[in-house]
C-alpha positions in Angstrom: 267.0 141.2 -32.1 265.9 144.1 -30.4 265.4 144.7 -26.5 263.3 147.8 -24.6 266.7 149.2 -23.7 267.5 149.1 -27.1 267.8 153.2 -27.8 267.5 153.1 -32.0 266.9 156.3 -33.5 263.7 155.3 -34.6 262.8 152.2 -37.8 264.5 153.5 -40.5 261.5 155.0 -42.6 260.7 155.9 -46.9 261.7 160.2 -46.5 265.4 159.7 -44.4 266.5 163.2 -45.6 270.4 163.4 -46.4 273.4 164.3 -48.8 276.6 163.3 -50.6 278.2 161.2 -53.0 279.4 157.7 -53.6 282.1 157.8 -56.5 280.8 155.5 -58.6 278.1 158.0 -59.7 279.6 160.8 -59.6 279.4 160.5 -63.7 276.1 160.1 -63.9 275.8 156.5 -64.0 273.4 155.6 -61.6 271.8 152.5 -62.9 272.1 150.4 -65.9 271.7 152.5 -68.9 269.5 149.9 -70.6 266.9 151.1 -67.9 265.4 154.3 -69.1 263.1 155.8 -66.5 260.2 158.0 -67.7 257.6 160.2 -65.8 254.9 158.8 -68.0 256.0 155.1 -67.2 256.4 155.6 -64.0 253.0 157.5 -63.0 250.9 153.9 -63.5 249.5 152.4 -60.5 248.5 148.9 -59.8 247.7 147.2 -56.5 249.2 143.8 -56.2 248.4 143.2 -53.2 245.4 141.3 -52.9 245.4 140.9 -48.9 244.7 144.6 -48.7 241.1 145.7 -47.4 238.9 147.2 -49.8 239.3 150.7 -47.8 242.8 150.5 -47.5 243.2 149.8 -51.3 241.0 153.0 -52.0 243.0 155.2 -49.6 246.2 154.4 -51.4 244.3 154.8 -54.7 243.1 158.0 -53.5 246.9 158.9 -52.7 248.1 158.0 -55.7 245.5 160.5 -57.8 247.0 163.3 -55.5 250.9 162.4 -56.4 249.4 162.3 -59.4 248.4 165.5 -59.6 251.4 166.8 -58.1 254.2 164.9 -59.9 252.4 165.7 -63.9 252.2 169.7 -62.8 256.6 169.3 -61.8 258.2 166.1 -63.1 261.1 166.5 -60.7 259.4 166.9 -57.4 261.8 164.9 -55.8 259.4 164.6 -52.6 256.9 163.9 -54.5 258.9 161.1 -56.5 259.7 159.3 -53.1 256.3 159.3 -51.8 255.2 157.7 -55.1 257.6 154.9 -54.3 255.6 154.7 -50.5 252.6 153.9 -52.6 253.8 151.4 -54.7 255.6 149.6 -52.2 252.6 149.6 -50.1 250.4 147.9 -52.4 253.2 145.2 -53.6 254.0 146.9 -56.6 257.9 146.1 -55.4 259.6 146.6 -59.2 257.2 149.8 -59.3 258.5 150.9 -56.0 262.2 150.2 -57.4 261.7 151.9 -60.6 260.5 154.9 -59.0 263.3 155.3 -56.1 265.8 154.3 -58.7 264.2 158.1 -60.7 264.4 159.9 -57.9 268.0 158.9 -57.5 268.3 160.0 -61.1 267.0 163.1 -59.8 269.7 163.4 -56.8 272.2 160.9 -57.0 274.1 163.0 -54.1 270.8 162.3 -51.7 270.1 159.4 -49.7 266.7 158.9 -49.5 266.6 156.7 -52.6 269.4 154.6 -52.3 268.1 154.0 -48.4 264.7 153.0 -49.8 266.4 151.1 -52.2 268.3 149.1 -49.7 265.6 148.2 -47.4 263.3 146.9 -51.3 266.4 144.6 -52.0 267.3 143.3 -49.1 263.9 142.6 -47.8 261.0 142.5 -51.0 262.7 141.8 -54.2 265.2 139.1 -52.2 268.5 140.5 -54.0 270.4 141.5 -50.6 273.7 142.3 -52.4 272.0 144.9 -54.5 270.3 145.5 -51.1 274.3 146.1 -49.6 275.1 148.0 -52.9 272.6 150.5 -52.5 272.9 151.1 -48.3 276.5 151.7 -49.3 276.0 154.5 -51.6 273.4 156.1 -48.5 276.1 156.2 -45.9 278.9 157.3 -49.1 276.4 160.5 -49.4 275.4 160.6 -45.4 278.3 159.6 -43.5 276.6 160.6 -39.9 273.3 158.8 -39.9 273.8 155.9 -37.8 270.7 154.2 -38.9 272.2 153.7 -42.5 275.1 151.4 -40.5 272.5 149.5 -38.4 270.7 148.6 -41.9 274.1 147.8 -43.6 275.2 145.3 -40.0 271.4 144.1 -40.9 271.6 143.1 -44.0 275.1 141.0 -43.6 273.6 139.3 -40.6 270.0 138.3 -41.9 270.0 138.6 -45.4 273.8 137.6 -46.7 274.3 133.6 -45.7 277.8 133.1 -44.8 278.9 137.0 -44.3 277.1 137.1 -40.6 280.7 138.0 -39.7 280.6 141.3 -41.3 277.6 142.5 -38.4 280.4 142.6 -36.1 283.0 144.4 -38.4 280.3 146.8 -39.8 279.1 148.0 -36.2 282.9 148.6 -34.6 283.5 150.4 -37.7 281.1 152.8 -36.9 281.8 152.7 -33.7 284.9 154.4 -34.7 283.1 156.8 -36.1 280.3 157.2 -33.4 282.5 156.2 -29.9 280.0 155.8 -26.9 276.7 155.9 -29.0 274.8 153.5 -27.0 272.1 153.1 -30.2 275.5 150.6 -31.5 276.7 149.8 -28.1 273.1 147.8 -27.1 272.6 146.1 -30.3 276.0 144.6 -30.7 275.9 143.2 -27.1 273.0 141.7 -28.1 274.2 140.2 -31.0 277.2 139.1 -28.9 274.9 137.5 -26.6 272.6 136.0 -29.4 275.4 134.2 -31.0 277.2 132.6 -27.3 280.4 135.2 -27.9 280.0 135.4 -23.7 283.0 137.5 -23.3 282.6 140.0 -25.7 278.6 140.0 -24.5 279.9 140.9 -21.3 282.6 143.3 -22.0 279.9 145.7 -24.5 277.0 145.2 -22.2 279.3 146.4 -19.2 279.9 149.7 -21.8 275.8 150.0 -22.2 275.5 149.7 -18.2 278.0 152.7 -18.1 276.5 154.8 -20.5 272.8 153.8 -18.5 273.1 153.4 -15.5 269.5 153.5 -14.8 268.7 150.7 -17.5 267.3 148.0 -15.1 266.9 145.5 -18.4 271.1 146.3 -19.5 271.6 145.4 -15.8 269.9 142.2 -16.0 271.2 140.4 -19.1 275.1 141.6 -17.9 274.1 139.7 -14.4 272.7 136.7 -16.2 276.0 137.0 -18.6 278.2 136.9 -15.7 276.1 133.8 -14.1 277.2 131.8 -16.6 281.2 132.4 -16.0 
């Protein structure tokens, strides 16, 4: 979905640092209490997947005995916590990855580093994309000016919801409320308008990139080509 003049903040990545709230665990219920969350089961590492080079595999493992290290001698290092989840997730451990992000959020249920992790594991690893929604929810309830977390959120409605595509539109002029004339929204909802034949609209968002870039020779092409087809 992306094009070169597409100006994204940068791919939303493991350590987004932020803070805040989202009610629903402001008394301490984060997840299910049936799921109890030690250091000791949580420090286990296992590489699942079996695609990775034998030097990859040892770098991770050689990673991991350094979190190790680090997480045994302060059980709340909650940096340390969310690279563990990096680790797991890189080898295919996906629940590991989960179980780890969901003790860091145990940690600091008013961050967002977690709950963004979280989002992205759901969505795209574990298929459950509505747990995926949940969690990117709870990151923008805690960090309501990081536009990335309302990119991921349009994302996951568009390419991960069947049937709620819809909600990709409402999601990004919602924060364009929030973030008027942010052409990181602006280029990917023309896009979208374009991608899915909504010519007029195409036309009227890509004419708002072209304003805020002038210089963007690619903007400037796809609003021509738009207007051809009138």
């Amino acid at each position: 979905m992306s094009k070169k003049y597409y100006i994204i903040c940068g791919v939303m990545t493991a350590l987004v640092l932020s803070a805040g709230v989202f009610f629903a665990y402001q008394q301490g219920y984060i997840f299910k209490k049936e799921a109890v969350l030690t250091p000791e089961k949580l420090l286990i590492f296992e590489i699942k997947d079996k695609n990775l080079s034998a030097g990859e595999a040892r770098i991770y493992q050689e990673n991991f005995n350094k979190a190790l290290v680090r997480l045994r001698a302060d059980q709340e290092d909650f940096t340390g916590w969310l690279f563990l989840g990096i680790l797991k997730k890189g080898v295919g451990d996906y629940e590991g990855a989960r179980d780890v992000w969901q003790y860091a959020a145990q940690l600091r249920p008013k961050s967002s580093p977690p709950f963004v992790n979280l989002a992205d594991l759901y969505a795209n690893f574990l298929n459950q994309p509505q747990k995926g929604l949940e969690m990117i929810k709870i990151a923008i309830a805690n960090e309501p000016n990081d536009i990335n977390f309302y990119l991921m959120m349009a994302d996951i409605y568009r390419y991960r919801l069947p049937g709620q595509e819809a909600m990709y539109e409402t999601t990004m002029l919602e924060a364009l409320q929030k973030f008027p004339d942010n052409a990181n929204l602006i280029g990917p909802l023309a896009g979208y308008f374009r991608d899915t034949n909504q010519t007029n609209k195409a036309i009227q968002w890509y004419k708002e990139l072209v304003r805020l870039l002038p210089d963007n020779a690619a903007a400037k092409a796809d609003l021509a080509e738009l207007e051809a087809k009138q």
